[in-house]
C-alpha positions as CSV (number, residue, x, y, z in Angstrom):
1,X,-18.3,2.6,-9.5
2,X,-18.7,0.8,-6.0
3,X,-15.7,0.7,-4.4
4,X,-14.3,-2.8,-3.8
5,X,-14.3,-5.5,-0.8
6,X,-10.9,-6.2,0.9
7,X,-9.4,-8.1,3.5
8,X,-5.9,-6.9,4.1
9,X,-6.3,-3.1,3.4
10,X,-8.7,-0.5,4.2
11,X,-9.9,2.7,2.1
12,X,-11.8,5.5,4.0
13,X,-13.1,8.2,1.9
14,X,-16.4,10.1,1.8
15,X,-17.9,10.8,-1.6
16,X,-16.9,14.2,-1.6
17,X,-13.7,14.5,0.1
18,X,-10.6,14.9,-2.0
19,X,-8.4,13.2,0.6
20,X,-8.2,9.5,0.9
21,X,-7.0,7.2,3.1
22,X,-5.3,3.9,2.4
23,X,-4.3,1.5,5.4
24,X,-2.1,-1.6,5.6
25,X,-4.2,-3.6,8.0
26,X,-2.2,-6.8,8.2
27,X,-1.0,-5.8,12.3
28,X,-0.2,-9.2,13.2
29,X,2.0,-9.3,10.7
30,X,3.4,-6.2,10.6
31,X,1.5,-5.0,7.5
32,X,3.6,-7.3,5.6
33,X,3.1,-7.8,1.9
34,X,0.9,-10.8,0.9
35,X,0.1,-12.2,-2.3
36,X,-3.5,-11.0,-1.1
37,X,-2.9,-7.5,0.5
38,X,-0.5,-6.8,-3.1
39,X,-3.2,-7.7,-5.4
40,X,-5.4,-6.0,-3.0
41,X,-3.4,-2.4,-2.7
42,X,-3.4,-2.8,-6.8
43,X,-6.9,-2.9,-6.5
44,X,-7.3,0.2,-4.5
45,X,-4.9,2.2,-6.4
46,X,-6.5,1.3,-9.7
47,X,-9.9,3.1,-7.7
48,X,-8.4,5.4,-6.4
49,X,-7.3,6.8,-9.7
50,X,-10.7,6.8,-11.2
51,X,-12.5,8.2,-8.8
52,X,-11.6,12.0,-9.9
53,X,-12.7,13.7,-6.9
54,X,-9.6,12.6,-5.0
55,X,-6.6,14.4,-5.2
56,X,-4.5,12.6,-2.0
57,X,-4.1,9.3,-1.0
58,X,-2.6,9.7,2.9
59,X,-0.9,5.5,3.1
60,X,-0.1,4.4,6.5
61,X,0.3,0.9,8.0
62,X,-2.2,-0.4,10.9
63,X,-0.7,-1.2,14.1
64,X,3.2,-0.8,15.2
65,X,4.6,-0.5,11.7
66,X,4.0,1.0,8.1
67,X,5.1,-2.6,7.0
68,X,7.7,-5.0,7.6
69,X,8.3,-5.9,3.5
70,X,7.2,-9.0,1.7
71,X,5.5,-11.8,3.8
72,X,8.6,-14.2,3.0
73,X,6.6,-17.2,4.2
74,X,3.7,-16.2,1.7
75,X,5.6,-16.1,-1.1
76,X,7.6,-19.9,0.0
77,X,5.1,-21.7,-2.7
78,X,5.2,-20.7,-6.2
79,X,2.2,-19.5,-7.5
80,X,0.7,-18.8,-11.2
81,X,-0.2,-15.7,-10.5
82,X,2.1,-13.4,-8.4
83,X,6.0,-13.5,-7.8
84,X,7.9,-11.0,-5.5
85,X,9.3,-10.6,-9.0
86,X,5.5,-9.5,-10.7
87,X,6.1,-6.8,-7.7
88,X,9.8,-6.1,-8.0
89,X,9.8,-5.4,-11.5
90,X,10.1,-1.5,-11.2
91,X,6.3,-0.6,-12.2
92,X,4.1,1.6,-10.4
93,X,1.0,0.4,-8.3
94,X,-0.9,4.0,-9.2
95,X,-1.0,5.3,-12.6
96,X,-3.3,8.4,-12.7
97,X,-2.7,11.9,-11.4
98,X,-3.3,11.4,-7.6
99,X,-0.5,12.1,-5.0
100,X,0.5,9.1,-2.8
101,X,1.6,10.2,1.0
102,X,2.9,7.1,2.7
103,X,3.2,8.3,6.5
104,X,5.6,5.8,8.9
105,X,4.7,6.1,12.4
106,X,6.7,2.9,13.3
107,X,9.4,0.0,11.7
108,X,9.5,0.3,7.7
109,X,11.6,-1.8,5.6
110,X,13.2,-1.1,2.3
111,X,12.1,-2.5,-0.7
112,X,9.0,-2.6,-0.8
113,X,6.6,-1.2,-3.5
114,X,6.5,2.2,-4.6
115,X,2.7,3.1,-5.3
116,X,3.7,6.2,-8.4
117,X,6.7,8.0,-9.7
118,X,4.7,11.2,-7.0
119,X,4.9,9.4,-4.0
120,X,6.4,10.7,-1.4
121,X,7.2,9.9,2.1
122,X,7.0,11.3,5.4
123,X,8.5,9.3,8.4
124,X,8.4,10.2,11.7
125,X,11.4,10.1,14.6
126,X,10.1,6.8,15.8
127,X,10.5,5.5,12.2
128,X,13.2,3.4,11.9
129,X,14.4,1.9,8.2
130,X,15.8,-1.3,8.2
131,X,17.4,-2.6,4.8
């Protein structure tokens, strides 16, 4: 299976390497979460999890920060088909075996969505949390 077009995230990965990469790459915004860049990370995730090659998914955010939450101004207008509550709701992005890293190099912001129950994080010192 081809992997998909998108516009707010990136996936590098060769057909052979068991490491993937997933970026945020919303910089102008932080890396915020959009109704878009959501549905599009579900997207990945979903991909990622089929293709059985790939054992890691390294997450980082393009730019100054991992990501600065929900894009509040995106979700202003209700829409049919995505609430911050569709994203809140406690389910995971990821549901097959592979391991999530989500590296912070700059700002990250709690509450935001946690890709599977084996994420894990690693932040750097210049990696501050803001809740």
């Amino acid at each position: 299976m081809a992997m998909p077009l998108f516009s707010a995230i990136r996936v590098e990965s060769g057909s052979s390497d068991s490491i993937a990469h997933l970026v945020l790459d919303r910089p102008d915004s932080l890396n915020a979460l959009s109704r878009v860049l959501l549905t599009e990370l579900i997207e990945a995730c979903r991909w990622l999890d089929d293709q059985h090659h790939i054992k890691v998914v390294v997450v980082r955010g393009e730019g100054r920060a991992f990501s600065a939450g929900f894009d509040l101004g995106d979700f202003t207008t209700p829409s049919e088909e995505m609430s911050v509550r569709d994203t809140a709701g406690g389910r995971h992005v990821a549901r097959g075996p592979v391991v999530y890293v989500q590296v912070t190099e700059g700002a990250r912001f709690q509450g935001t969505v946690q890709l599977n129950p084996r994420s894990r994080l690693i932040a750097s010192e210049r990696s501050p949390v803001a809740v």
